[in-house]
ZALUM-828027 format. One record per residue (C-alpha): x, y, z. Coordinates in steps of 0.5 Angstrom, whole numbers, padded with zeros to 4 digits, always signed. Example, Ala and Ser with C-alpha at 12.3 -4.5 7.8 and 13.67 -1.06 7.14 Angstrom:
<sites>
+0025-0009+0016;+0027-0002+0014;
</sites>
This chain:
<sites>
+0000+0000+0000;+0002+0007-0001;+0000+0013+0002;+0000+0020+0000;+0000+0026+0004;-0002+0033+0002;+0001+0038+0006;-0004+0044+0008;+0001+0049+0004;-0002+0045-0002;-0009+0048+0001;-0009+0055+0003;-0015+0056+0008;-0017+0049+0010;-0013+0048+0015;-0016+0044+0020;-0022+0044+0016;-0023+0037+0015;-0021+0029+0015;-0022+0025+0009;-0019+0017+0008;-0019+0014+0001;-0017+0008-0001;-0018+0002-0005;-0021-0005-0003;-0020-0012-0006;-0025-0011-0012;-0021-0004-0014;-0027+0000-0012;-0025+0007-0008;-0028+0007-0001;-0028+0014+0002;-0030+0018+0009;-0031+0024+0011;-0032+0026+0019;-0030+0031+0025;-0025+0036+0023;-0017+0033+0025;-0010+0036+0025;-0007+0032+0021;-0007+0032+0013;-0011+0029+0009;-0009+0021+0008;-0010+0018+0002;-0008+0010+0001;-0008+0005-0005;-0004+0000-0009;+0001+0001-0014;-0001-0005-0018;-0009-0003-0019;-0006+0005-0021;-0007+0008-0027;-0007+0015-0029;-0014+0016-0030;-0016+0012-0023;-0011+0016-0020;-0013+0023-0023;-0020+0021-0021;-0017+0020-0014;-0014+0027-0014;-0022+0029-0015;-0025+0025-0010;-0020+0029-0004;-0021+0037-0007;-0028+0035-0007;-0028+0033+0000;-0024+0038+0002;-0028+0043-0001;-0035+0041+0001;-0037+0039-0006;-0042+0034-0007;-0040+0028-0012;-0047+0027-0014;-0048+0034-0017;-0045+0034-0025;-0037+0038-0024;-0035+0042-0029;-0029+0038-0033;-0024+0045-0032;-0023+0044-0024;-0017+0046-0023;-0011+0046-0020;-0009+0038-0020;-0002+0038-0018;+0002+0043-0013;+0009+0046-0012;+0012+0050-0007;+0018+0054-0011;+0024+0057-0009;+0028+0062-0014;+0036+0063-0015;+0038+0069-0018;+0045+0069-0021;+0049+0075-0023;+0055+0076-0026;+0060+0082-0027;+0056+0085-0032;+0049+0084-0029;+0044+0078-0028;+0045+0073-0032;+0040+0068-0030;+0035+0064-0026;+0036+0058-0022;+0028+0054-0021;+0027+0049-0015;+0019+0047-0016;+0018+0041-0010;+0012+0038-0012;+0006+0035-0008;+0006+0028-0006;+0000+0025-0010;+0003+0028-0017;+0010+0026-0014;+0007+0018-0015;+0004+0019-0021;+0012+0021-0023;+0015+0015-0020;+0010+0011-0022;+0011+0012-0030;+0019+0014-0029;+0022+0010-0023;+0023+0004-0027;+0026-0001-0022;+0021+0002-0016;+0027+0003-0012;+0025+0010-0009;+0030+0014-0014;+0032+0016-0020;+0038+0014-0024;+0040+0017-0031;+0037+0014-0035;+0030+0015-0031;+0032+0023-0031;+0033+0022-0038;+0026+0020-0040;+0022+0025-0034;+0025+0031-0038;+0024+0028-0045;+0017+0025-0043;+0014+0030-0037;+0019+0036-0037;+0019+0038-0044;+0012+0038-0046;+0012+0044-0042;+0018+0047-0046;+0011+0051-0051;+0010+0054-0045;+0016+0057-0043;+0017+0052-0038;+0012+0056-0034;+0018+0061-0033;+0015+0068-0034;+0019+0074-0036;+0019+0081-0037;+0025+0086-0037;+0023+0093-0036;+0015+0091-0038;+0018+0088-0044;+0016+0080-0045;+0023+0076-0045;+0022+0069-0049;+0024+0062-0045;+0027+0059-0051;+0031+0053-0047;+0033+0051-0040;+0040+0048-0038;+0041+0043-0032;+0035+0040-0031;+0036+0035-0025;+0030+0031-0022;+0031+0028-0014;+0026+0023-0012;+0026+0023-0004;+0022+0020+0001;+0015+0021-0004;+0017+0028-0007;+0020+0030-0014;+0023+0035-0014;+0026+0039-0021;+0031+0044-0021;+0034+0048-0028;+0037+0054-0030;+0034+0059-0034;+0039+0063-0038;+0038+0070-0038;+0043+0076-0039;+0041+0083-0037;+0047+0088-0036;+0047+0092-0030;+0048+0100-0031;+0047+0107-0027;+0040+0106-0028;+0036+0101-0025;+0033+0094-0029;+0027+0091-0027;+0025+0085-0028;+0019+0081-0027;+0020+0074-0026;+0013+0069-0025;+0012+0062-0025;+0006+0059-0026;+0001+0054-0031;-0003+0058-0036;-0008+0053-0036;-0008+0052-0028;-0008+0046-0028;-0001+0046-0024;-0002+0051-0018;+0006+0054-0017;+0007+0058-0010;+0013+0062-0007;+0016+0057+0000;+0013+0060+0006;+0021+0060+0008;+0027+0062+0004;+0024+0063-0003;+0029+0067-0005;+0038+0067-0006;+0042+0072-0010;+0048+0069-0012;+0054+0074-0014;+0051+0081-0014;+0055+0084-0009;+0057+0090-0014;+0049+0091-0015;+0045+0095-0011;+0039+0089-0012;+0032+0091-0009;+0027+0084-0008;+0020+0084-0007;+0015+0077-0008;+0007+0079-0008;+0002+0079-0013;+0002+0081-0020;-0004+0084-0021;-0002+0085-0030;-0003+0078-0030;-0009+0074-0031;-0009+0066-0031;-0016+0062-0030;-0022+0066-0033;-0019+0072-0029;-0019+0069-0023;-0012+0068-0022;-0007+0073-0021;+0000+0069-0020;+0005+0072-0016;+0011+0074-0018;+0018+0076-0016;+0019+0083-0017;+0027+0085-0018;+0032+0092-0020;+0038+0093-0020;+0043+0098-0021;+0051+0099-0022;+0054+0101-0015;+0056+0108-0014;
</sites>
């Protein structure tokens, strides 16, 4: 049996709202209940064996459905979004003449996380070697490459294209992938200040990005920079009919006097 844990961080305002238990019984039927409020996360089980992408999906559905106080019974709309939860933290790199790019840590949920492993840890021994990294980046990570890996960049309010990335590692550790890359991107430093805007986030919602509660931002190399940093809400983007305005790290620098 395997469990999976969703965080309260994936679920901003539930906290000790609910309690919900699914798992599957030997005819492969799900079984689930919801009862008095708990302090601890959400528990989900089920067999690997009996897993697929759909059944999983479905899984995922039940859970939000519970957490939100849906009811199943009722038709749901099919946009039902988001599906899948990271927490990210953000690397600035700089060098002598100004930034030169940005390095992502996405740390997934657990859920999604299984249904990673479950396609690219071949031998099922809990990590990735070379050869499984190899497949998620062809197979999981490059299907977002249309999207400008979900890295959103404007320089001086001027759109920035995320044509490739360099990097990419994978880690699979006690249940949760994570994903680390580099997104090259030059900006020289002068009197005046830069200002660079830099957002992660699905279009589509289906994946919820959030900043880390703690440490969600380094600078590397920018001692000869005056550098000014703010994470918030980025009120000139819209994703999710409009509902959605994703956060976003506000950056400038300039040449020290």
């Amino acid at each position: 049996m395997w469990i999976c844990r969703f965080p309260y961080e994936f679920f901003p305002g539930f906290e000790n709202s609910f309690h919900a238990r699914i798992s599957f019984d030997p005819t492969n039927r799900f079984c689930y209940s919801s009862d008095k409020p708990m302090d601890t996360n959400a528990i989900l089980k089920f067999n690997p064996s009996r897993r697929s992408l759909v059944t999983a999906a479905l899984f995922f559905l039940v859970t939000f459905s519970i957490a939100t106080g849906e009811d199943l019974a009722k038709p749901q709309p099919l946009a039902a979004h988001p599906h899948a939860f990271i927490v990210q933290r953000l690397t600035v790199i700089f060098d002598d003449k100004g930034m030169a790019g940005i390095r992502v840590r996405w740390k997934f949920d657990e859920m999604f996380s299984c249904l990673l492993a479950e396609e690219h840890d071949k031998n099922r021994n809990g990590t990735l070697e070379a050869d499984e990294i190899t497949d998620l980046k062809k197979n999981a990570f490059d299907t977002i490459a249309s999207q400008s890996y979900f890295t959103f960049v404007r320089i001086d309010g001027s759109p920035f294209k995320v044509k490739f990335v360099t990097g990419f590692a994978a880690i699979l550790a006690d249940r949760r992938l994570t994903y680390e890359f580099t997104v090259p991107c030059h900006v020289s430093a002068g009197a005046h200040a830069k200002r660079i805007t830099i957002g992660c986030y699905d279009p589509s919602y289906y994946t919820a990005i959030f900043f880390a509660r703690n440490n969600p931002l380094k600078i590397v190399g920018g001692d000869s920079f005056d550098i000014e940093s703010a994470i918030r809400e980025d009120p000139d983007t819209s994703i999710y009919f409009d509902l959605i305005h994703p956060w976003a790290l506000f950056l400038s620098f300039r040449i020290k006097e």
